[in-house]
N, C-alpha and C positions, 0 to 999 in steps of 0.2 A: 187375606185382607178382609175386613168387616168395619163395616162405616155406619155412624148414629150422625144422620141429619138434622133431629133432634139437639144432640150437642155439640153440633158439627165438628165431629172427630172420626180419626181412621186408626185402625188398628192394624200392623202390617205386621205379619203373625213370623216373623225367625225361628225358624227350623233350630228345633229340640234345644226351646229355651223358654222354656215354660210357656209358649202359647196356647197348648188346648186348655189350660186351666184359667188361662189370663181372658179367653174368646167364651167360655163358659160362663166364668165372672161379668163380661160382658156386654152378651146378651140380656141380662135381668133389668139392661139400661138402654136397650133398643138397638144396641148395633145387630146388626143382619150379613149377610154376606146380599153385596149390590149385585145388579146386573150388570156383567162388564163391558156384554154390547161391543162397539167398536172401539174399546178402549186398546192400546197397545198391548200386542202380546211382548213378554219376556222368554225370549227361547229358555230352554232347558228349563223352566220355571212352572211348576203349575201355579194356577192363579189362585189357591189358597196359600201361597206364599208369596204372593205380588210383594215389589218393594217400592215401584215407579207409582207416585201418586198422580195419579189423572188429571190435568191442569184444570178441570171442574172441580175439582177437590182444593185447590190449591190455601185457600184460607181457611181449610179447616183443620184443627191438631193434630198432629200425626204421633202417634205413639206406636213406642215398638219396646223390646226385651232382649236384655243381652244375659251371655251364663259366660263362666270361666270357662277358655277351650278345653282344659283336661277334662274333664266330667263333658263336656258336651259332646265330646270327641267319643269318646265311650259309651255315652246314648245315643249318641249316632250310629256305632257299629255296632249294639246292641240290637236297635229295631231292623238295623239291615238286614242282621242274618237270620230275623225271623219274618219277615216278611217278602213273599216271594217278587214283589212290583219293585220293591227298593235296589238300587243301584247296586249298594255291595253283593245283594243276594243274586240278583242277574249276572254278573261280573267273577266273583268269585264265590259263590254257593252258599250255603248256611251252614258249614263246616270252620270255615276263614278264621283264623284267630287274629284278636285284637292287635296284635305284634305286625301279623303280613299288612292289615290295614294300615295299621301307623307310619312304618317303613316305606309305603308305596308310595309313589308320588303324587296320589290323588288326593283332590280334596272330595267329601261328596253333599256336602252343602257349602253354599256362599259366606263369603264373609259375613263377620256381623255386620262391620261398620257397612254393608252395603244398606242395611237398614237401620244404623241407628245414627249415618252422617243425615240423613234426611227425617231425621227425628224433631220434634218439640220438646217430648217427654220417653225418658227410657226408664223402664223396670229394670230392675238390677235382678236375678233371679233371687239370689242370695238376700232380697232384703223385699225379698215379693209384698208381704204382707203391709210393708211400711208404704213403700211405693205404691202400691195398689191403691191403698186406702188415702194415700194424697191427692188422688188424681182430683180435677175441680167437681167434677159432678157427683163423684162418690161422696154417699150424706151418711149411710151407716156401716156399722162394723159387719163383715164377712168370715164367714170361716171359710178359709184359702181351700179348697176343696185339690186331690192329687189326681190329675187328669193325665191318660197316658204317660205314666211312670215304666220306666222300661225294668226288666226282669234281670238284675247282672249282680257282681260282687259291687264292694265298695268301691269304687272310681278307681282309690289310688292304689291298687291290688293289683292293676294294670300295668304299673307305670315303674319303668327302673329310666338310670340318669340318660340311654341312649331312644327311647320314647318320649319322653321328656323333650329332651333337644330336637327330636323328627319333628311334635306336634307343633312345638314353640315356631322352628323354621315354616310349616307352612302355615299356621296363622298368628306370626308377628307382628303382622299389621293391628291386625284383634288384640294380642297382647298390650300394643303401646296404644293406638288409638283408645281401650277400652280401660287403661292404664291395672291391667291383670299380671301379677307377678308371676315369672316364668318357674321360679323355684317349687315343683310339689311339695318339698317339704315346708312351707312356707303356706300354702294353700289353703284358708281357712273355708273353702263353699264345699260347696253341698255337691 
C-alpha cells in the first residue's frame, strides 16, 4: 500500500499484477509507503501488500490492479521458485514445476477481488497504459516503464485443458467477479 495525501488516494499493491510498475509510476506523484503505526495487521500479509484500508483513510480513493489469473498464476510460480523467502520456494524448492503448483491445492496469493471489491478505480493490467493515464491526477503522458517482469516462457506454454480447469477452480471467484474468460484459447492478455 502507498498513499498521496496530496490527492488523497491509496494504492493497495495485488500481488503480480503489475504493481511495482504502477507504485514506480506513482511515486512521481507523491504517494510514499505511510507509517502503519497501529493500523491493523493482516495475518499472512505483509504490509506492502495491505488490502484493509485504514478508517483514517476511509475518503480517500482507493486504487488497486487486477491481471488475468492464467499469466498471474504463472508469475506467481515464476518468482517463487527463484526466490528463496517465497512460499513455493520454502514449500516445495526451486526445482517445482509449474504443473505440481497448479494441481496443488494451494493458492499462494489472495484473491484479486480481495482488493479490487474495496476499490474506486482498478487498472486492468492488459489496458495499463490506458487506465493509468485516466486516473484524475495524472496530467501527462508516461512511458509505462517493466518493473519486476518475471523470467519464464510465454504464459500459455504452461497451460493444457486440465491446468486450465485446476487454475479456473481455485480462482473462479477472480474469473466471474473480474469477468476473465476461463477459456486459454480465448485469452487475449499479456
Amino acid at each position: 500500500m502507498i498513499v498521496s495525501h496530496d490527492h488523497k488516494a491509496v494504492f493497495l499493491h495485488n500481488p503480480k499484477c503489475g504493481g511495482n510498475t504502477i507504485r514506480a509510476l506513482l511515486t512521481e506523484y507523491g504517494f510514499e509507503v505511510p507509517e502503519f503505526g497501529d493500523w491493523p495487521k493482516q495475518p499472512g500479509v505483509v504490509d506492502f501488500h495491505r488490502s484493509i484500508v485504514p478508517s483514517t483513510l476511509s475518503d480517500y480513493l482507493v486504487i488497486t490492479s487486477c491481471r488475468h489469473p492464467f499469466p498471474r498464476y504463472v508469475s506467481e510460480w515464476a518468482y517463487g521458485v527463484t526466490h528463496p523467502e517465497h512460499h513455493i520456494y520454502q514449500q516445495f524448492g526451486p526445482s517445482v514445476s509449474f504443473r505440481t503448483i497448479a494441481l496443488s491445492n494451494r493458492r499462494f496469493h489472495p484473491l484479486q477481488v480481495t482488493y479490487t471489491s474495496v476499490a474506486d478505480i482498478v487498472i486492468r493490467l492488459d489496458d495499463l497504459d490506458e487506465d493509468f493515464h485516466s486516473l484524475p491526477f495524472v496530467k501527462r503522458r508516461h512511458t509505462i516503464p517493466g518493473c519486476n517482469a518475471s523470467v519464464h516462457q510465454n504464459w500459455r506454454t504452461y497451460y493444457d485443458s486440465e491446468l486450465a480447469d485446476a487454475v479456473y477452480q481455485k480462482f473462479q471467484e477472480d474469473f466471474d467477479a473480474l469477468r476473465y474468460d476461463p477459456d486459454v484459447e480465448n485469452c487475449l492478455c499479456r
